[in-house]
SEFI-907544 format. One record per residue (C-alpha): residue in one letter; x, y, z. Coordinates in steps of 0.25 Angstrom, whole numbers, plus 5000, padded with zeros to 4 digits. Last residue first. Layout:
% residues N
aXYZ...
***
This chain:
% residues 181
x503849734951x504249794938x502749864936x503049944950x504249974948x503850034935x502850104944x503850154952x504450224942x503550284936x502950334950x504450404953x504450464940x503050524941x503450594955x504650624950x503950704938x503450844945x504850864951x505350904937x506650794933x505550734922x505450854916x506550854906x506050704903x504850754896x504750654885x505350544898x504250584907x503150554895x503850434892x503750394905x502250434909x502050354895x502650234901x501850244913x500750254905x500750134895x501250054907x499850094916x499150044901x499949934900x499549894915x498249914913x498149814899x498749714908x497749744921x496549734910x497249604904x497249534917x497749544932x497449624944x497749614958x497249584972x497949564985x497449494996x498349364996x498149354979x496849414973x496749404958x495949514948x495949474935x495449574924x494649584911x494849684901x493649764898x494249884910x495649884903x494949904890x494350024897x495650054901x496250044889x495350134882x495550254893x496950224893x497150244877x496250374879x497150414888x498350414881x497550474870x497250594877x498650614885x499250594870x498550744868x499250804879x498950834890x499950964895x501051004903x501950904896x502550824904x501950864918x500550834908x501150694904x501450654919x500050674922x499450614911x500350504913x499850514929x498350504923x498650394916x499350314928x497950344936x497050304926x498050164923x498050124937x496450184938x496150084928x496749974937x495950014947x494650014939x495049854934x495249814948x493949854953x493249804941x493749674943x493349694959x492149724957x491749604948x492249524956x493449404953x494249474967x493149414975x492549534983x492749584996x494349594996x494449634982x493449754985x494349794997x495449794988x494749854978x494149974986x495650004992x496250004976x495050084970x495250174981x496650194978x496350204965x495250314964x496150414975x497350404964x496550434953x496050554959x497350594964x497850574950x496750664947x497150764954x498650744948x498050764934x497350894938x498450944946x499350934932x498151004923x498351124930x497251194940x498251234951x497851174964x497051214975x497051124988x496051034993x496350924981x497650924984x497650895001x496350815000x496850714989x498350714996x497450665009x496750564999x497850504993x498550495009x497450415012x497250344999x498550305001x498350245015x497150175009x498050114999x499150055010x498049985017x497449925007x498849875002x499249825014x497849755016
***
């Protein structure tokens, strides 16, 4: 229930950020375009993740519901990181390159397979997680990403002491803490 709680306070607070950028004017550049959709993203999965534990506690955790459930938020994982590479990419490079395309063509087609593969869900004490090929090929893919978010802030290293990239930085990093533990 912890964790329940501590997602609807962070759609709380999603949501008053939400209000406070979307109600004020903001240059149109291809930067505030990426970060309004982050907050899109962001506002999907934090509803995916209340709506599935409350999902997880009415239904048996083998439905069909909640499998699908599961698979659509780990897709929104690897939406989210994607869009945050394009992002990183863009403050890069000031522009979306062509391997931008092809990237996400690769996670369009992984996804889908993502989406065929099949996938175990196991409940333990009230908490629920995933395992199974489709979470393995969506932790590659999340991998794949973050590594290209690095290499791209390691090609463009003269800009990585701007204020703009700590923010990226300090998510990396955590995330690798993250995959560690």
């Amino acid at each position: 229930m912890i964790n329940v709680s501590i997602s609807f306070c962070c759609l709380i607070f999603l949501l008053i950020i939400s209000c406070v950028y979307f109600s004020k004017e903001r240059i149109k550049n291809i930067d505030n375009k990426i970060f309004s959709f982050l907050i899109i993203i962001n506002l999907i999965g934090i509803c995916l993740d209340i709506g599935g534990f409350f999902l997880f506690k009415k239904f048996s955790v083998d439905s069909l519901l909640n499998i699908f459930i599961s698979k659509i938020y780990l897709m929104y994982f690897i939406v989210y990181i994607f869009t945050l590479t394009i992002y990183v990419y863009n403050l890069s490079f000031n522009k979306i390159g062509k391997i931008i395309y092809y990237l996400g063509y690769i996670i369009t087609i992984s996804a889908f397979i993502m989406f065929l593969l099949p996938i175990q869900v196991n409940m333990k004490e009230n908490v629920a997680y995933s395992f199974g090929p489709s979470v393995n090929l969506g932790y590659v893919c999340v991998f794949s990403l973050i590594s290209i978010m690095i290499l791209i802030l390691v090609i463009s290293y003269k800009k990585i002491i701007s204020k703009k990239y700590i923010p990226i930085l300090i998510f990396i990093i955590l995330i690798f803490i993250i995959f560690i533990i």
